[in-house]
C-alpha positions as CSV (number, residue, x, y, z in Angstrom):
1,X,-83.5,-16.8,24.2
2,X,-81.6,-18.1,21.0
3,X,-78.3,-17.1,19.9
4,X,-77.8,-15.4,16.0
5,X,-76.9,-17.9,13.4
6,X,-74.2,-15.1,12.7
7,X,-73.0,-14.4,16.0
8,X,-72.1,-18.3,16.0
9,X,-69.8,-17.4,13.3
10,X,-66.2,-17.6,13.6
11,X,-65.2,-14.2,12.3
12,X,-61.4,-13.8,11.8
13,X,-60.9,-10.8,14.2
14,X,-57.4,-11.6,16.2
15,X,-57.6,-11.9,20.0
16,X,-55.6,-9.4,21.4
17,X,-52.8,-11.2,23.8
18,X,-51.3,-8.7,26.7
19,X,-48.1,-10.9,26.8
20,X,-46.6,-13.2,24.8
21,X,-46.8,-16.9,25.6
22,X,-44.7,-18.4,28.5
23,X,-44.0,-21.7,27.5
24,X,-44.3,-23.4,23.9
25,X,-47.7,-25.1,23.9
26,X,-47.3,-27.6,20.5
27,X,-47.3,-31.0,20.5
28,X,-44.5,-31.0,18.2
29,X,-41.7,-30.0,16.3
30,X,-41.6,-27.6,13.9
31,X,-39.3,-27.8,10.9
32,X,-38.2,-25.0,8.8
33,X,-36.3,-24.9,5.8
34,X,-38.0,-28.9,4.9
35,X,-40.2,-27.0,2.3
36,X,-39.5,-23.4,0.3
37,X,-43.0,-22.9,-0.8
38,X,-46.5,-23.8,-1.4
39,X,-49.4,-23.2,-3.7
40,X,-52.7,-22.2,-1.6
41,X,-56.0,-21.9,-2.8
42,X,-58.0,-19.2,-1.1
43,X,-61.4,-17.8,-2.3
44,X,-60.8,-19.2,-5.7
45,X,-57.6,-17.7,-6.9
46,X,-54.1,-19.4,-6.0
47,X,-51.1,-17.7,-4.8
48,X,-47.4,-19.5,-4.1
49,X,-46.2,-18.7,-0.5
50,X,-43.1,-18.7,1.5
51,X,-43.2,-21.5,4.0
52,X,-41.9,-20.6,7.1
53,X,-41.9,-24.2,9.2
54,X,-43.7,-27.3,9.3
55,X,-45.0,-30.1,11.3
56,X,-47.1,-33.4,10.5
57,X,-49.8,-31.4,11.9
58,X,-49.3,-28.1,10.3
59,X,-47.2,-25.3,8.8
60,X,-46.8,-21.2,9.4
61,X,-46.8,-19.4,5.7
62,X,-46.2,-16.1,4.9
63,X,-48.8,-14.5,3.0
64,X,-50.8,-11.2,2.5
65,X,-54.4,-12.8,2.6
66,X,-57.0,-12.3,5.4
67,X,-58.6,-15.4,5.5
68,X,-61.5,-15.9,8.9
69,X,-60.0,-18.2,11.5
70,X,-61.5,-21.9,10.7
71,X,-61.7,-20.6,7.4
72,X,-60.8,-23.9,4.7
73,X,-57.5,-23.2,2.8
74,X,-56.4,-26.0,0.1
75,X,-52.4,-26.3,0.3
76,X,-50.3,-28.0,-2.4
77,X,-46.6,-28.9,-1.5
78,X,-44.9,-29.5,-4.6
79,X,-44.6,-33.4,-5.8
80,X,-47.3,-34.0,-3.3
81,X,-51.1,-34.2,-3.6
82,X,-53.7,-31.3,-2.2
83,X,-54.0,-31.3,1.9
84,X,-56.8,-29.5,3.3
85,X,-56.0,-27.2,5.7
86,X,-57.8,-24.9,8.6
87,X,-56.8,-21.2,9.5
88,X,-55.8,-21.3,13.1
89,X,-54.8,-17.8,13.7
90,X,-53.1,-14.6,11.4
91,X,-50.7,-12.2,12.3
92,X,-48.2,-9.6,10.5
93,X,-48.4,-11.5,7.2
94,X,-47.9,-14.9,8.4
95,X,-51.0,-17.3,9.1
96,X,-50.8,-20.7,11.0
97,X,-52.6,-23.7,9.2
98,X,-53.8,-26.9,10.7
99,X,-53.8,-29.9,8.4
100,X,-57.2,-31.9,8.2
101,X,-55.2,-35.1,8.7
102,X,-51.5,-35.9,9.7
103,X,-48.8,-36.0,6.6
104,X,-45.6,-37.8,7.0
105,X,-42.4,-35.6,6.8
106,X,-39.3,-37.3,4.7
């Protein structure tokens, strides 16, 4: 017995969490107020977005899309080139974004 191509789909509905997290479970620092905005490409229209913090790895931006979780969002950082980047989870406006590859911070 097979699964459904679709329900192998990732399909954006949030997880519900009963209690908020207990310890802080990234790798790294995040960095706020190191960038004021961003230019995101989603679904073929762009939109300039606060940025809320930062890391090598990835950044939190404030926005009123619903994008699906693993969903492909192109971010653009002004004076710096186009960095794919992967919805990791959305929440109250703000959606988390994981960088296909790790950008140096300076």
């Amino acid at each position: 017995m097979g699964l459904q191509r679709s329900a192998l789909r990732l399909a954006g509905d949030l997880i519900p969490r009963m209690q908020r997290r207990l310890i802080d479970q990234r790798s790294e620092d995040r960095h706020g107020g190191v960038v004021e905005r961003a230019a995101i490409m989603f679904r073929d229209q762009e939109y300039i977005v606060p940025v809320i913090n930062i890391s090598s790895r990835g950044t939190m931006i404030e926005c009123d899309i619903m994008p699906r979780i693993g969903e492909t969002i192109v971010i653009r950082f002004e004076d710096c080139s186009p960095i794919h980047g992967f919805v990791r989870w959305v929440r109250d406006g703000k959606l988390g974004l994981n960088f296909g590859h790790e950008i140096i911070l300076g």
